[in-house]
N, C-alpha and C positions, 0 to 999 in steps of 0.2 A: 440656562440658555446663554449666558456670559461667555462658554468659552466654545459656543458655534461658529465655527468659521475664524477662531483665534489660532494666531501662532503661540502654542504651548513648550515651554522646555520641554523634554521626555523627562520621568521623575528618575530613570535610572543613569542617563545620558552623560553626564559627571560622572558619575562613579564608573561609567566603561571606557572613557575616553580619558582616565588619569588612571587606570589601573588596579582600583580602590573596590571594583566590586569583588564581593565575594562568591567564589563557585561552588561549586559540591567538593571539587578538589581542593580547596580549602581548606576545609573540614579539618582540625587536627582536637583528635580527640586523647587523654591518658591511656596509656593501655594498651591502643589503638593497634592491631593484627593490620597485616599486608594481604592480599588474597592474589591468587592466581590461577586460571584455567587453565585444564588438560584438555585440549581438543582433537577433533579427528584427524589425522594426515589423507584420510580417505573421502571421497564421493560418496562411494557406498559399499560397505560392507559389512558380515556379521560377527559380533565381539566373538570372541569362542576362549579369550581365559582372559581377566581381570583381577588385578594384585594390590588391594593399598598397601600393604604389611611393608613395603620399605620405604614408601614415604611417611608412614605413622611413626615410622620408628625414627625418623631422624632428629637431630637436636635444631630447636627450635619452629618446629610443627607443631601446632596446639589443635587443630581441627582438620579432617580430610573428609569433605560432603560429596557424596555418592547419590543414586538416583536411591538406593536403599533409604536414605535418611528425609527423604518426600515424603511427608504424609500425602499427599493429594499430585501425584507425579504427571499426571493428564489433565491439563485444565485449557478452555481453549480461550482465544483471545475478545471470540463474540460466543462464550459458553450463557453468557447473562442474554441474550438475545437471542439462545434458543438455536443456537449452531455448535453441535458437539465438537469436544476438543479432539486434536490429533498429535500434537505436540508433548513429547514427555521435557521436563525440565530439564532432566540431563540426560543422557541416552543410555537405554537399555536395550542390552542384546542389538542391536544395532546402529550402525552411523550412516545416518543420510544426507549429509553434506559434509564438505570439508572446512572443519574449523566449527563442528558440534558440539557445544561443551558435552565433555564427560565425565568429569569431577573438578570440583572447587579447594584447591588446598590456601588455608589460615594460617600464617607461619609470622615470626618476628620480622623477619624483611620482605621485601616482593623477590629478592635474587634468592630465598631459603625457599620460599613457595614457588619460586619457577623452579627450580634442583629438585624441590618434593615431584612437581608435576613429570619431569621428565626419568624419575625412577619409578615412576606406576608402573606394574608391568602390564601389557595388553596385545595378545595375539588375534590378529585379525582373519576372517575369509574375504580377502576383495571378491567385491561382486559388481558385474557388469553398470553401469553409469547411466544414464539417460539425461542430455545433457541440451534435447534440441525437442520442444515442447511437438512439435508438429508429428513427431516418431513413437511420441506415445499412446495411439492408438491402434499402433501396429501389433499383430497376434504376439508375435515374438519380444515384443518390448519388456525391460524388463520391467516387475511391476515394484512403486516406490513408496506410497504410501499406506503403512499399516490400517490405519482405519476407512480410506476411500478407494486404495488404487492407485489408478493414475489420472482422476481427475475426479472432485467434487461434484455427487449423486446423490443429494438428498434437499433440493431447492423446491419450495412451494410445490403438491401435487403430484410430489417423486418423480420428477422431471432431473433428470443428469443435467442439462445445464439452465443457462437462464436465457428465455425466449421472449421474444415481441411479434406480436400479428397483430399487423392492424390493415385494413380494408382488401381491396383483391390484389393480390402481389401478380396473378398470374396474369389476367386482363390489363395492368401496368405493362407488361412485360410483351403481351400480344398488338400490345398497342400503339408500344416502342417505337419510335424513328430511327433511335440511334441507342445501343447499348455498348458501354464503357468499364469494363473491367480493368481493378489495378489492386496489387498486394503491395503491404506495408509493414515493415517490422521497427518496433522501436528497440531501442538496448535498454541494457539496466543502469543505473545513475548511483551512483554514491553521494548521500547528503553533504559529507565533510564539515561534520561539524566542530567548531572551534577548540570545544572542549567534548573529548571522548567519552563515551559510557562510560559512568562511574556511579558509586552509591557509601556513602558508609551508613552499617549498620549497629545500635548500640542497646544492647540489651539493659531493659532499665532497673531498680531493686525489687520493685512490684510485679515482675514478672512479662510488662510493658517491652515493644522495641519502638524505637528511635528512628527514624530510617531516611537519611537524607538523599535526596534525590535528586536528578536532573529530567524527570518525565515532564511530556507534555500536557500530562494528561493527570491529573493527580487522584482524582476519586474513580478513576477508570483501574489505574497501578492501585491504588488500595485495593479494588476488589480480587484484582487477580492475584497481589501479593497472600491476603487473609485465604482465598482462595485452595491455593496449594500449602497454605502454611496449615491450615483449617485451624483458624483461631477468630473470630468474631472482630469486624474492623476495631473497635471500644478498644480493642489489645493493640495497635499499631497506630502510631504519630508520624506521618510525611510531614518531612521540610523539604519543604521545595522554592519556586519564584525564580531563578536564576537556571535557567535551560543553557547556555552555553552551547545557542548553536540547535534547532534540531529541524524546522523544514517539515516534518511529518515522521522522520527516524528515530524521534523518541517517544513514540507514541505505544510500542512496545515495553513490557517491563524487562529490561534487557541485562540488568545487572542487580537489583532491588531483591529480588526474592533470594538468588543463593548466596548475596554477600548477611542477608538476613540468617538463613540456617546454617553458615557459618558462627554468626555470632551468637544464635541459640548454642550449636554445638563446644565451643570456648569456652562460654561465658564470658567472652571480652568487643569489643568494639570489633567489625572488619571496614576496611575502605577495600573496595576495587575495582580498578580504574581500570580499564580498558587499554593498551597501545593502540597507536597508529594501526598501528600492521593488525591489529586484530578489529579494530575497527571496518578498515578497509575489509579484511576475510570474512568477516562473520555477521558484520552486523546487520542488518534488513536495510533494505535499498530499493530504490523506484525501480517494479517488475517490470520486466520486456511484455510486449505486447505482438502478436500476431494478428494483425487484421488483412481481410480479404471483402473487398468493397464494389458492387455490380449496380450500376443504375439504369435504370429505364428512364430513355430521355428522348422528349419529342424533338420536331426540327427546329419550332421557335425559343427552347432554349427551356422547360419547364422541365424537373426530373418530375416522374411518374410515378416511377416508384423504386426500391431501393433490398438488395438484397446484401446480406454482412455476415461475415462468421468472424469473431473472435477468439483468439485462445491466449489465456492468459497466463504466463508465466509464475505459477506460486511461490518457485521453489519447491524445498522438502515439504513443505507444512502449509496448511490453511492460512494461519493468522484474521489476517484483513481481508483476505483474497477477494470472500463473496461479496463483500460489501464496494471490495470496487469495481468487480465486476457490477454491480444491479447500480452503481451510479455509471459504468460506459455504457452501460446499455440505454438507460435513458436520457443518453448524450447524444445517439449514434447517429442520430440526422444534422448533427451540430446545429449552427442559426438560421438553418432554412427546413422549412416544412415540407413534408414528403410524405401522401396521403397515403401509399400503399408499403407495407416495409415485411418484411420478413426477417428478425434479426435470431442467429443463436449464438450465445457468447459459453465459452466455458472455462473452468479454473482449470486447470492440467500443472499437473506436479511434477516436479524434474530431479536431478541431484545438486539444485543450485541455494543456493543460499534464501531460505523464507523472505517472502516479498513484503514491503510497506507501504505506508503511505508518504506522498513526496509532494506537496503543492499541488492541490488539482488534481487528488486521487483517484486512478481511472480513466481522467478526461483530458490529461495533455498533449498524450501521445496522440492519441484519438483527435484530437483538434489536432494536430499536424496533418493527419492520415485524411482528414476529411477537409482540408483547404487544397493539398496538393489534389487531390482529387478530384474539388471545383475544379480546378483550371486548367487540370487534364482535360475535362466533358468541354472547358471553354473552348477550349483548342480544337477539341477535335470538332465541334460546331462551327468553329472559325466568330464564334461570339464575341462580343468583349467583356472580358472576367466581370468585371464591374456590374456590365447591364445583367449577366448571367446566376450573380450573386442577389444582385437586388430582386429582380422578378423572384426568387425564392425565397428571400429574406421573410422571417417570421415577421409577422402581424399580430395586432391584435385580436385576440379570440379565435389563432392557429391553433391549432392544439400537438400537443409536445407524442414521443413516442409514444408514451403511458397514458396519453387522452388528456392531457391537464392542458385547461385553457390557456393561453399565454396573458397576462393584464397589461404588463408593461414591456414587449419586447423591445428592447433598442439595438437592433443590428443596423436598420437601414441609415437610422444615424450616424453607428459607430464606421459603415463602410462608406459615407458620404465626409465625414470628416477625417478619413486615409487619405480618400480619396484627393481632399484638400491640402492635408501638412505634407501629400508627396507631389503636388504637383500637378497632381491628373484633373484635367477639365472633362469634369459629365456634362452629356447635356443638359438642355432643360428640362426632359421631364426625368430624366434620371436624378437630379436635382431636386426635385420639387415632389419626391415621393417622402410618401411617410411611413409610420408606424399602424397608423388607424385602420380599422377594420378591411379587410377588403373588399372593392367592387369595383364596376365596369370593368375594363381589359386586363387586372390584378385578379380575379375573380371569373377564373376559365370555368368549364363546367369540370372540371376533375378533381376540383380545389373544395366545390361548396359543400359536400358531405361531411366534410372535415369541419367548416366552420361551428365551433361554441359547442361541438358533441360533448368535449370532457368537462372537466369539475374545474371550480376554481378554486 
């Protein structure tokens, strides 16, 4: 209890602010291979001929990993959670985004394994792109992902997407004073992390690898690494501690596994380090989000109830997708409570680069989309945002999208002390509200169904 509420050095804080710390890219091993990826120049299309024979044959090429040398080519990223993979490691028979690995070449320099990668030879069919998530639900769309489609169709009760009902959406809606419709798109974020995806991998004499990392995630990347290696984790040592940078973009195994079956196939060390530029192309980044947001709102300023469709940008591939879709959806009221809702969110797959997670996965963009949105219904009420926020504001034992009791909400705090460090005088009773349960004029008849239904 000594260091509650103490001013602590950071233990690594010295070492990154004199230069002293060690990264992944550090790493210099004897022996040590260079690695470099052959990637797609296409969005989408189908391989139709594939060549190592001249980059095997060059001097100074000691490994060239193909989707061929996968044991386990399909594994997904929530495959332990009971969500089938759709992601091959390296691409076969087709590319669906630009900047896809499709082979890993091992060489004495990184300039000898970039020269290997660019004498692959590889004839492609371009095929049509789908690049605007809202388009692919159209008959004619093309379609982009091999095992789903064009959008994830296999959630709880074989439901295509992920839905929320909760009390009468339609009676909210009839009961209406005022309804305010507004759409909201977010873009896609690149984490920019300090030090690039990188990995080296080091085969050990016991038959063991090595595999030093920059995940954020490290018994997460073991499983996926042993995974597609299909070898038993007891076969595989992560060194990790030292992330260099990752925000939620390393949460991916994004370099770990083929600079590994490079070094199986060698038998020497691989390092491979990611560039800028490939970083920037390839590497998973905070997905765009499509929301569409309708509320049922009385005259004295209470939403009723709340109608939303999302569609979430995956990219080519799953990944993460579902799981941040089923965290925006039990966001999608944000900090005020809204008895009747209707929500459908779905994953939709495009020709963009596989989605991640990014601080607040799922719920950033969506907390943007749903404050600009408050102060739309403010406006158009002619309300004052403030009073308009608070009257909604969660309470104690509100219950959340999913039915879950609230114990400790703190909004009406958190927008009474904005309210303060900007200046704005509330009045007194906007002032003198709380968090605690509600009643009398907090506590309309539309509100009490909703009170302490869910779990806590």
């Amino acid at each position: 209890m000594k260091v509650v509420g103490a001013r602590l050095p950071r233990y690594d804080g010295v070492g990154h602010v004199t230069g002293r710390t060690n990264f992944v890219d550090d790493v210099r091993v004897p022996g040590m291979l260079r690695a470099a990826a052959l990637r797609s120049p296409h969005h989408n299309a189908r391989i139709t001929a594939f060549d190592t024979g001249p980059a095997e044959q060059m001097a100074g090429v000691h490994a060239v990993v193909t989707h061929e040398d996968v044991p386990l080519l399909v594994y997904g990223h929530l495959s332990g959670a009971g969500i089938d993979g759709d992601e091959p490691l390296l691409a076969k028979d087709y590319v669906r985004y630009k900047g896809q690995p499709m082979a890993l070449v091992a060489a004495d320099t990184v300039e000898i394994a970039r020269a290997a990668c660019a004498a692959i030879r590889v004839e492609y069919e371009e095929l049509p792109a789908l690049l605007d998530v809202r388009l692919a639900f159209e008959d004619d769309a093309p379609v982009i992902n091999d095992r789903f489609g064009n959008w994830y169709n296999e959630f709880e009760g074989g439901l295509e997407r992920r839905q929320i009902r909760k009390g009468d959406i339609d009676q909210a809606f009839d009961e209406a004073d005022l309804i305010v419709e507004g759409v909201y798109r977010t873009q896609a974020v690149e984490q920019v992390p300090l030090e690039t995806q990188v990995a080296v991998a080091i085969p050990e004499p016991d038959g063991r690898l090595t595999i030093h990392t920059c995940t954020q995630a490290m018994y997460f990347s073991l499983g996926v690494i042993c995974a597609h290696l299909q070898v038993p984790m007891s076969d595989v040592k992560l060194v990790g501690g030292t992330v260099g940078g990752g925000f939620g973009g390393k949460v991916d195994t994004a370099s770990e596994t083929l600079a590994a079956l490079a070094a199986q196939k060698s038998g020497r060390p691989v390092k491979w380090r990611w560039t800028r530029e490939e970083e920037m192309l390839a590497s998973s980044n905070r997905g765009p989000w499509h929301m569409e947001i309708i509320d049922a709102v009385s005259s004295d300023g209470w939403i009723l109830g709340r109608k939303m469709l999302s569609l979430h940008d995956a990219g080519a591939y799953g990944r993460f997708s579902v799981y941040g879709l089923t965290k925006h959806s039990f966001h999608h009221t944000g900090a005020y409570t809204i008895p009747n809702l209707h929500f459908d969110g779905y994953v939709v797959f495009s020709n963009r680069i596989p989605t991640t997670a990014m601080r607040g996965y799922g719920v950033t963009g969506l907390s943007t989309a749903i404050e600009v949105h408050a102060e739309r219904v403010a406006t158009e009420l002619g309300m004052d945002p403030y009073e308009f926020r608070l009257k909604n504001a969660n309470r104690v034992n509100d219950t959340s999208p999913n039915r879950i009791s609230y114990e400790d909400p703190s909004t009406v705090e958190v927008l009474q002390h904005i309210a303060d460090a900007t200046g704005t005088r509330l009045d007194g009773s906007l002032a003198a509200m709380s968090r605690e349960q509600r009643s009398g004029d907090m506590l309309p008849d539309h509100l009490v169904a909703q009170i302490g239904e869910g779990v806590h």
